[in-house]
MARVO-241670 format. One record per residue (C-alpha): residue number from 1; x, y, z; residue in one letter. Coordinates in pm, whole numbers, plus 32768, in hexadecimal, padded with zeros to 4 digits. Last residue first. Layout:
% MARVO-241670
 pos   px   py   pz code
 NUM    X    Y    Z    a
...
This chain:
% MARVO-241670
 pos   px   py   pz code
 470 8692 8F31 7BBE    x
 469 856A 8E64 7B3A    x
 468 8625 8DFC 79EA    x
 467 8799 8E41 7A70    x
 466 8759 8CF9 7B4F    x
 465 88A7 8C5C 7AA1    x
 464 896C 8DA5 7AA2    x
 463 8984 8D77 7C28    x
 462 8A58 8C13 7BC4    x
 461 8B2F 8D00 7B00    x
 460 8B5C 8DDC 7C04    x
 459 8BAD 8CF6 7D1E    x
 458 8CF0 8C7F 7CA6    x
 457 8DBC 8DC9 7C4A    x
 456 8CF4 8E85 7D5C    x
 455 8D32 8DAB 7E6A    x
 454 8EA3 8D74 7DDC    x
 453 8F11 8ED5 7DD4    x
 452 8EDC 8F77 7CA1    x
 451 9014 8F71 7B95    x
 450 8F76 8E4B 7AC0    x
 449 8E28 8F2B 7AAE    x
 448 8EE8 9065 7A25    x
 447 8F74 9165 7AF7    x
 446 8F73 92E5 7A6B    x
 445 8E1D 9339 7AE3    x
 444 8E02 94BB 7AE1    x
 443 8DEF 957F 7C4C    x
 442 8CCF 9628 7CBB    x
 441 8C68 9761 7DA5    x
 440 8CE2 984D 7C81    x
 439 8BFA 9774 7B9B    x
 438 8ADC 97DC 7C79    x
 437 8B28 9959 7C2F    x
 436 8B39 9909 7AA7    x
 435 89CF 9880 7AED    x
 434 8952 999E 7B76    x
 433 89BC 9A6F 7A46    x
 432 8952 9967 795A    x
 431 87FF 995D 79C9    x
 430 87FD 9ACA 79F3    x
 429 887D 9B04 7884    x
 428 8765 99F7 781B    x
 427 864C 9A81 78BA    x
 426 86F7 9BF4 77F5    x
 425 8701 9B5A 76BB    x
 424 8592 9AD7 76A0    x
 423 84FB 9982 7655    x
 422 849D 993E 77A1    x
 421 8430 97DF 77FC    x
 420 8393 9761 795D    x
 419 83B9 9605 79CC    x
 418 82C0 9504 7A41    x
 417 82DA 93AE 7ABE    x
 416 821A 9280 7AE5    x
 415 82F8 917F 7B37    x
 414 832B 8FFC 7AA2    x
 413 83BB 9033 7923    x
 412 8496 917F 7937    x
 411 84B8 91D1 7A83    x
 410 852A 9057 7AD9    x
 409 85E7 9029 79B5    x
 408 86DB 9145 7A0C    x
 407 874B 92B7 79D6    x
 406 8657 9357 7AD4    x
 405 8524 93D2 7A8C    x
 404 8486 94C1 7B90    x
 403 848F 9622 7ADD    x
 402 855F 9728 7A8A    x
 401 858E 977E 78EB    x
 400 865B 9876 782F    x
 399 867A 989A 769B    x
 398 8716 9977 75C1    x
 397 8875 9A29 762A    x
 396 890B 98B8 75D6    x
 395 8840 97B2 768E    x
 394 880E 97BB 7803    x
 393 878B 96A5 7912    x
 392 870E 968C 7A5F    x
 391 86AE 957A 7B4C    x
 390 8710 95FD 7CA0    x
 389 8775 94E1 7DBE    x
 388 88DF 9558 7DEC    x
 387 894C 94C9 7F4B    x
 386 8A60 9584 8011    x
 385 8BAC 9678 7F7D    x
 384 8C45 9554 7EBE    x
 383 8BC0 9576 7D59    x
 382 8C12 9456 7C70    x
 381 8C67 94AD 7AF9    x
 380 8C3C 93CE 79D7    x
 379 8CB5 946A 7875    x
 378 8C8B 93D2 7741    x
 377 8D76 93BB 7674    x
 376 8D13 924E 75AD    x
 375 8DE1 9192 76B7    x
 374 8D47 9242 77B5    x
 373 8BDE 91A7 772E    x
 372 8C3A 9069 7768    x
 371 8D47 906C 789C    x
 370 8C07 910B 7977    x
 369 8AE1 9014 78F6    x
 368 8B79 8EFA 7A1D    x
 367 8BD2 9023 7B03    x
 366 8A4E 9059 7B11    x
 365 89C3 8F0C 7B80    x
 364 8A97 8F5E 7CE5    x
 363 89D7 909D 7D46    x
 362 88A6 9007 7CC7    x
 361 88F6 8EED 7D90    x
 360 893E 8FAD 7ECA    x
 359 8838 90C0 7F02    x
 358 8890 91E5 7FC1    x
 357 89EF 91DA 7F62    x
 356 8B00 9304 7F37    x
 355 8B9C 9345 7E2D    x
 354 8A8E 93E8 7D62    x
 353 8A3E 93F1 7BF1    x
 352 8A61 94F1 7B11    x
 351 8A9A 9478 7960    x
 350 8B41 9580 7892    x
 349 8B09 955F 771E    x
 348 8BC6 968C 7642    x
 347 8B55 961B 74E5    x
 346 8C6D 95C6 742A    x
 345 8B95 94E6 7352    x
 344 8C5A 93C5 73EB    x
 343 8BFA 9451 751D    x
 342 8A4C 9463 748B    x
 341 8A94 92D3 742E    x
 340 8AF6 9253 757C    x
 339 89DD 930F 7637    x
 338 88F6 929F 7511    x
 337 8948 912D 7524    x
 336 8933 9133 7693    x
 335 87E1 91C8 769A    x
 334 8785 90B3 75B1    x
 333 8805 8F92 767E    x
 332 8771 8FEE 77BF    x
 331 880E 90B7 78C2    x
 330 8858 9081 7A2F    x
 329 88E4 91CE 7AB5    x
 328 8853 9245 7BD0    x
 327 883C 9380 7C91    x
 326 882B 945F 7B31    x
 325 88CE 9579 7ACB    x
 324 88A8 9572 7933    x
 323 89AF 9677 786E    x
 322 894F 9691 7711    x
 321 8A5A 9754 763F    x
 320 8AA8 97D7 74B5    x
 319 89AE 9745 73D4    x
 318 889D 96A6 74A8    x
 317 8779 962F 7413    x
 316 87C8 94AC 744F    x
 315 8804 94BD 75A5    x
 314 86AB 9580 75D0    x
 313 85FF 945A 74EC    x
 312 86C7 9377 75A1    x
 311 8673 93FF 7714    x
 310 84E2 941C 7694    x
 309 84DC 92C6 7602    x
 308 8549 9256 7708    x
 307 8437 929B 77EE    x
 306 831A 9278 76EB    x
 305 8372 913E 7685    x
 304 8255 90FC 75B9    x
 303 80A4 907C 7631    x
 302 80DF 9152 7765    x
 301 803B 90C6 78AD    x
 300 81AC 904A 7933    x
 299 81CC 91E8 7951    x
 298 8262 931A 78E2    x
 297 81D4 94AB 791B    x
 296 8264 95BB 781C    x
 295 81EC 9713 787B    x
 294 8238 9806 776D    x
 293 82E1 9973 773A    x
 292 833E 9A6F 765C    x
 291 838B 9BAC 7763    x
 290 82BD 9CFE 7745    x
 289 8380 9D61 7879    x
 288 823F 9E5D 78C4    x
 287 818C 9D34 78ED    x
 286 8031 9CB7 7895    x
 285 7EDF 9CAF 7954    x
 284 7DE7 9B79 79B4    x
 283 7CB9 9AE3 78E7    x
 282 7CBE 99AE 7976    x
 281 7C39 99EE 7AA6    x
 280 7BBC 9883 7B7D    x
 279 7AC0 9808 7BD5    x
 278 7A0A 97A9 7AA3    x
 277 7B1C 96E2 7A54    x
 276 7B70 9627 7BA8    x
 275 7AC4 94A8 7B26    x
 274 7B05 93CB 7C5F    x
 273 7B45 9268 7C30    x
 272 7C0C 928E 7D6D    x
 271 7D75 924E 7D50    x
 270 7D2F 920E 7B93    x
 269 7C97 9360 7B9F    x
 268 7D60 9418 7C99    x
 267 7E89 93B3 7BBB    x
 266 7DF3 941F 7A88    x
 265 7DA4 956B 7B20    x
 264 7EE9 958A 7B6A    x
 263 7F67 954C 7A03    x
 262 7E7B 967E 79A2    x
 261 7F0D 975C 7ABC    x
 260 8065 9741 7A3C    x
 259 7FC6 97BA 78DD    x
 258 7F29 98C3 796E    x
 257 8047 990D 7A2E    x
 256 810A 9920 78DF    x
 255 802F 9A38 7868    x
 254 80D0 9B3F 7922    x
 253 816A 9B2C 7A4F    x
 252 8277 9A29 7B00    x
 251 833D 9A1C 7C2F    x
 250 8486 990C 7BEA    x
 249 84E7 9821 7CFB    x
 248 8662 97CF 7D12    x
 247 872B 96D5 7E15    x
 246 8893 96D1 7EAC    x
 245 883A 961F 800D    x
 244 8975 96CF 8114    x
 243 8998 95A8 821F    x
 242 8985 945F 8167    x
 241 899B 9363 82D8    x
 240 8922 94A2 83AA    x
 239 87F5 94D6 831D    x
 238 8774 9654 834B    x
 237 87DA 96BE 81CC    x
 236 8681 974C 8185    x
 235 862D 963E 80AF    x
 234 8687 953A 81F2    x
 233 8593 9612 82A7    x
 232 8455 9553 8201    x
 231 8384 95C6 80E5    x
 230 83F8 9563 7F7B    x
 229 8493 962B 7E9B    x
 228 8532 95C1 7D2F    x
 227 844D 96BC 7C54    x
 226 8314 975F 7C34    x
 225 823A 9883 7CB1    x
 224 8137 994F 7BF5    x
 223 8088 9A90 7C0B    x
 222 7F45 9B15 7B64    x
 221 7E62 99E5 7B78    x
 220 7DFD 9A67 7CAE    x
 219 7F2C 99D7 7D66    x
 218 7FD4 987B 7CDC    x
 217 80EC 97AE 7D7E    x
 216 814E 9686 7D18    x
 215 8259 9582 7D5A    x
 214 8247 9468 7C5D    x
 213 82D2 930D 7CC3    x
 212 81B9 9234 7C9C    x
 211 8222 90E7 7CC9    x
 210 8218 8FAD 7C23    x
 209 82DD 8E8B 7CA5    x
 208 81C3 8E38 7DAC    x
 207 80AA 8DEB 7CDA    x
 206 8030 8CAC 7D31    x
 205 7F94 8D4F 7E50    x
 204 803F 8E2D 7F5A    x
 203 7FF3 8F68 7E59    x
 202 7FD9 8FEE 7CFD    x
 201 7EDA 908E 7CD0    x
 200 7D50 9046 7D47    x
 199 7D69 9103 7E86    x
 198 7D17 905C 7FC0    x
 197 7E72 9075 8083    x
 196 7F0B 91B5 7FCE    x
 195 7DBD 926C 806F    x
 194 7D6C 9349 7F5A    x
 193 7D1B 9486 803E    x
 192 7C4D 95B3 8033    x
 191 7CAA 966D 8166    x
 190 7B5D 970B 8230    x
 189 7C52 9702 8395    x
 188 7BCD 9588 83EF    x
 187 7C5B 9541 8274    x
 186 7D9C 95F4 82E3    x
 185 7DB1 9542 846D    x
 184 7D5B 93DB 83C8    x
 183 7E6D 93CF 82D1    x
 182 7F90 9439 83FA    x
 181 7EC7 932C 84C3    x
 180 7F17 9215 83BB    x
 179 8070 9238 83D8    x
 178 8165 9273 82B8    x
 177 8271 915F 82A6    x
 176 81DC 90D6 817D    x
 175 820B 921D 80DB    x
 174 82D4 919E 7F7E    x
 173 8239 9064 7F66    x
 172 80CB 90E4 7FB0    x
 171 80D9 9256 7ED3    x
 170 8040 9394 7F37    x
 169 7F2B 945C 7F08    x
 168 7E99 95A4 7F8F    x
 167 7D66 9653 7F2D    x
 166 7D3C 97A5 7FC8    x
 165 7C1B 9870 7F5D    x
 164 7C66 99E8 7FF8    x
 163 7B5D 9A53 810D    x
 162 7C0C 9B0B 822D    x
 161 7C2C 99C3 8315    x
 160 7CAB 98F4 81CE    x
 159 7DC4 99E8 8180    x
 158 7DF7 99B6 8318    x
 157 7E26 9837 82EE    x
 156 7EED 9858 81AD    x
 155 8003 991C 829F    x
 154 7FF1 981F 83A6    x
 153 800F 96FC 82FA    x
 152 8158 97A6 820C    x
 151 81E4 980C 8381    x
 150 8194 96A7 83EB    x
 149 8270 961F 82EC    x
 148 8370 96FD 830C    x
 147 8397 96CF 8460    x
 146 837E 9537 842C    x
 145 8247 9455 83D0    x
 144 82F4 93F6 8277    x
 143 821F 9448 811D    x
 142 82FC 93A1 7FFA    x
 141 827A 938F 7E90    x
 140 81CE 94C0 7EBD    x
 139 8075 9585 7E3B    x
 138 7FE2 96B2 7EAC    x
 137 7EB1 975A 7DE2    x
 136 7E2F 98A4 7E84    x
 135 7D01 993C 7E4A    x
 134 7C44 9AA4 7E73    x
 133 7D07 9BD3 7ED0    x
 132 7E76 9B55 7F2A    x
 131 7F69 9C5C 7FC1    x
 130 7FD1 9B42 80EC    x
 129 7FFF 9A30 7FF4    x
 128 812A 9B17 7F1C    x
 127 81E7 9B9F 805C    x
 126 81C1 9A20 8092    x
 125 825E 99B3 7F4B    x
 124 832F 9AC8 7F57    x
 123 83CE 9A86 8085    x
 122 83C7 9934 8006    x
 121 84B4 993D 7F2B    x
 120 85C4 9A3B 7F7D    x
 119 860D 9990 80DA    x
 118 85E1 980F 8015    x
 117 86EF 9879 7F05    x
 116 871D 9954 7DBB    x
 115 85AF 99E8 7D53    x
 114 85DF 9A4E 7C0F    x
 113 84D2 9B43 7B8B    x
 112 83FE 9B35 7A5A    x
 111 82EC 9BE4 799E    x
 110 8201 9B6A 7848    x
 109 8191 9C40 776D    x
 108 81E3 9B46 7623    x
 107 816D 9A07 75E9    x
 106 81AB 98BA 757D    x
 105 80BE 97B9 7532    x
 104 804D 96A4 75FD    x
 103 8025 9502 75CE    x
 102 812F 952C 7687    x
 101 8213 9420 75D5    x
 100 81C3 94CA 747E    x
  99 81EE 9628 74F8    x
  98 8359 95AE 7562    x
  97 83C7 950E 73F9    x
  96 831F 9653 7375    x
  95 83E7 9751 742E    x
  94 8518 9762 731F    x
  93 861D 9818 73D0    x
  92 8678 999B 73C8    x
  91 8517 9A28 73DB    x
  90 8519 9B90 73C3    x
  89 8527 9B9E 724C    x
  88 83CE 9ABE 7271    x
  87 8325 9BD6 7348    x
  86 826A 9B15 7434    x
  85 80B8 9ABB 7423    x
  84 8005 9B9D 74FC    x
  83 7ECE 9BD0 7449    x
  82 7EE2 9A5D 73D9    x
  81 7F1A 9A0B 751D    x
  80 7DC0 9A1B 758B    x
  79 7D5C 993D 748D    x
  78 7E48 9847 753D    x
  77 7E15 98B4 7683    x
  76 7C80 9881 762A    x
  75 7CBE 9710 758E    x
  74 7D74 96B7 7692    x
  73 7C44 9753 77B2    x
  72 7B41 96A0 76B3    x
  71 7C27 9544 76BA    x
  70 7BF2 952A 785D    x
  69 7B19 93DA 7826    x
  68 7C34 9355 773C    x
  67 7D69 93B9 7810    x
  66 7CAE 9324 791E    x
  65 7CCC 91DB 78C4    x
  64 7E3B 921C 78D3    x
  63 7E60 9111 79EA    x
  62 7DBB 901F 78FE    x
  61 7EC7 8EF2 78A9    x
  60 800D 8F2F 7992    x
  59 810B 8E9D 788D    x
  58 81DB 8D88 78D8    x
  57 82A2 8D40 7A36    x
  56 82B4 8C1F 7B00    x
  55 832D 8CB0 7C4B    x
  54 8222 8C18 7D2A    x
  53 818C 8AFE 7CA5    x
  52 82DF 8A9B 7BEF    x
  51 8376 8A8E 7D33    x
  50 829F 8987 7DC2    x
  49 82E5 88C7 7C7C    x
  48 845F 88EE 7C76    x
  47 84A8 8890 7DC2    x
  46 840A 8717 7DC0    x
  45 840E 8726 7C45    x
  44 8597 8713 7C28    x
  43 85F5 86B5 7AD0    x
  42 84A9 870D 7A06    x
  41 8472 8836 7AA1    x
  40 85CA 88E7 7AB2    x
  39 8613 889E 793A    x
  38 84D8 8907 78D7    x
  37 84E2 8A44 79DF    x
  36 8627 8A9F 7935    x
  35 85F7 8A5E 77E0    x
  34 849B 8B2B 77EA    x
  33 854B 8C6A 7880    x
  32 8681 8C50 77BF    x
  31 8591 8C7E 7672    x
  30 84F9 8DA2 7723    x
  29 838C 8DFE 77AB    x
  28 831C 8C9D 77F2    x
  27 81CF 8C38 776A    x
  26 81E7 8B15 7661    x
  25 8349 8A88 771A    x
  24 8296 8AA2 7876    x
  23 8163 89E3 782A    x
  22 8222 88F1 778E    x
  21 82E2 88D6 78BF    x
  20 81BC 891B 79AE    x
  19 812B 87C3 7913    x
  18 8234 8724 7939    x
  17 8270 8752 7AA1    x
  16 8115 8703 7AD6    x
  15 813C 85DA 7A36    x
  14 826A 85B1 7B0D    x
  13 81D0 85EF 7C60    x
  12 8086 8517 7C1A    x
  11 8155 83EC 7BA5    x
  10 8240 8416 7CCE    x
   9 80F7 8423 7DD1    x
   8 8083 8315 7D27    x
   7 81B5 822F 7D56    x
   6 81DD 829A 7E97    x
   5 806E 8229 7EFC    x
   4 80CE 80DA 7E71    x
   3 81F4 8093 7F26    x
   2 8104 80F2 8082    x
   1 8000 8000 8000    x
């Protein structure tokens, strides 16, 4: 009885191992992707099944369901932009590649200001939250119960008290650490809230390697907030262990934070299966910056490779620089190709990373691309003075972008992420001009992988191996 038992249970666990490998190989986002988990599934079920359930990836069928109920708003910042459509002589690179992975157009009268670490950041996010008039959208990956934390709970509270629509949402992987009570005390105060535990996202389910990694913040429709913040102290450089956190938000106006406000509306919709149109203004004002803008928001929802096809097509429309600061650097075949291809170009192609570790296989995964793309001239440079979290990136004196993608698989097939494009010189002069400060803080990799010490030498190659969901 007992022999036979086994032998069922080992049927069961091996069909079902082949069944997620086919499944895998028709649904997996790369090539690697479906070779790995086949490989992994049909050789050692007993871990490869459980894990499969969890971090099997493939595209997240539905979540832009709301793109198609909120098509009136798209189709009114589209016709909208036709009044405000940029000068083409103005427009340095091709934005068509980008309009196409939007599902947006470009526009112009749109504003910008760099906001360079957590101080800078969310002063003006709160100065921002405490002049609000009617709603308030708030949206981060991470929400810790800390003194920044409760400063953010108690500032949204009293926008509540004197009658501005708060809806707040955050993301289960990212805040499981968040306490139910620190939930409770804004919806008790009139907070709308998409409860991370009982939305329908991405959650503790069979859904656990996707994430959504945006970090938004919307007032009136009329300003905008994105970038690589989240809320806890460690942003503001109050953790000991990475000491000074090296991080970039950008404040936005114009008709961008329409745009911004549009993908948060999607959010809300698949959190809560909430329609926010009607509620919201979408009529808003321009800026006196008269910037070319557009809002470019990524995701395992997309039917392409919207991720990296946004870093290749940037890659590939540079001409005489693109610097990319990123916190990880784990990237997929394509984006290497390009890196390697815009140095032999003679493009200037500066890669910032940072030295020091938050997370170690990431850390590790990258000195197995590092020898690659140096070999072609381009440039790798680590910067010592704390943690750099920022995701920014320049081209030439065209093209300037702050977001939440980093440079790896993980941003650009499993996260939902969001990053904000100015085609304008002077976004891309500021860019560059707080970048060229960062690379004072850095030092270039000269070592190749047979030079690291042994940990490194050894243990990156084996970190390359889970470069699909790093």
């Amino acid at each position: 009885m007992w022999a036979l038992l086994v032998s069922l249970f080992l049927f069961g666990l091996y069909s079902t191992a082949v069944f997620f490998a086919v499944r895998a190989a028709q649904t997996a986002r790369t090539p690697q992707g479906a070779v790995g988990w086949v490989v992994f599934l049909i050789t050692a079920p007993v871990l490869g099944v459980p894990l499969y359930l969890f971090l099997g990836h493939h595209r997240f069928r539905g979540y832009r369901i709301a793109r198609q109920e909120s098509e009136r708003v798209v189709e009114g910042i589209k016709t909208f932009a036709d009044f405000s459509r940029p000068d083409p002589d103005k427009m340095g690179i091709n934005p068509r590649p980008f309009e196409a992975l939007a599902h947006l157009p470009v526009s112009r009268g749109n504003g910008a200001e760099l906001l360079i670490d957590g101080e800078a950041t969310f002063a003006s996010i709160f100065e921002a939250i405490e002049s609000a008039k009617s709603y308030i959208l708030i949206q981060f990956y991470i929400v810790r119960d800390d003194s920044l934390g409760q400063e953010l709970q108690e500032k949204l509270i009293a926008a509540a008290k004197r009658g501005v629509h708060v809806r707040f949402m955050t993301d289960a992987v990212g805040s499981y650490g968040l306490p139910s009570a620190y939930l409770e005390a804004m919806q008790e105060a009139g907070i709308d809230v998409a409860d991370p535990k009982e939305q329908r996202g991405p959650n503790f389910r069979f859904q656990l390697n996707y994430r959504n990694h945006r970090k938004t913040v919307v007032i009136d429709g009329e300003t905008g907030f994105i970038g690589g913040h989240n809320v806890g102290v460690e942003y503001l450089g109050q953790n000991p262990q990475f000491g000074h956190w090296r991080d970039t938000h950008i404040k936005m106006t114009g008709h961008i934070v329409r745009q911004l406000q549009l993908i948060f509306v999607e959010d809300w919709h698949w959190a809560r299966d909430e329609d926010l149109i009607d509620e919201l203004d979408w009529a808003g004002s321009e800026s006196e910056q008269d910037m070319n803008a557009l809002l470019v928001a990524t995701g395992p929802g997309d039917d392409s490779e919207t991720g990296a096809m946004m870093f290749f097509s940037a890659i590939a429309g540079a001409n005489e620089r693109v610097w990319i600061a990123s916190p990880y650097f784990v990237p997929d075949i394509d984006i290497m190709t390009a890196l390697q291809h815009a140095a032999l170009r003679g493009v200037d192609v500066r890669i910032l990373v940072p030295d020091v570790i938050d997370h170690k296989l990431p850390w590790l995964a990258a000195f197995a691309y590092f020898d690659e793309i140096r070999e072609c001239g381009v440039k790798v440079l680590r910067y010592t003075d704390g943690f750099l979290h920022q995701k920014a990136f320049v081209v030439d004196d065209t093209l300037a972008a702050v977001g939440t993608t980093n440079l790896d698989n993980r941003s650009f097939r499993l996260n939902f992420e969001a990053m904000a494009l100015f085609f304008d010189t002077r976004a891309a002069d500021a860019v560059a001009a707080m970048l060229e400060k960062d690379f004072a803080s850095s030092y270039e990799l000269t070592r190749f992988l047979a030079q690291q010490p042994a940990h490194i030498r050894y243990g990156a190659p084996l970190a390359r191996l889970f470069a699909p969901i790093l």
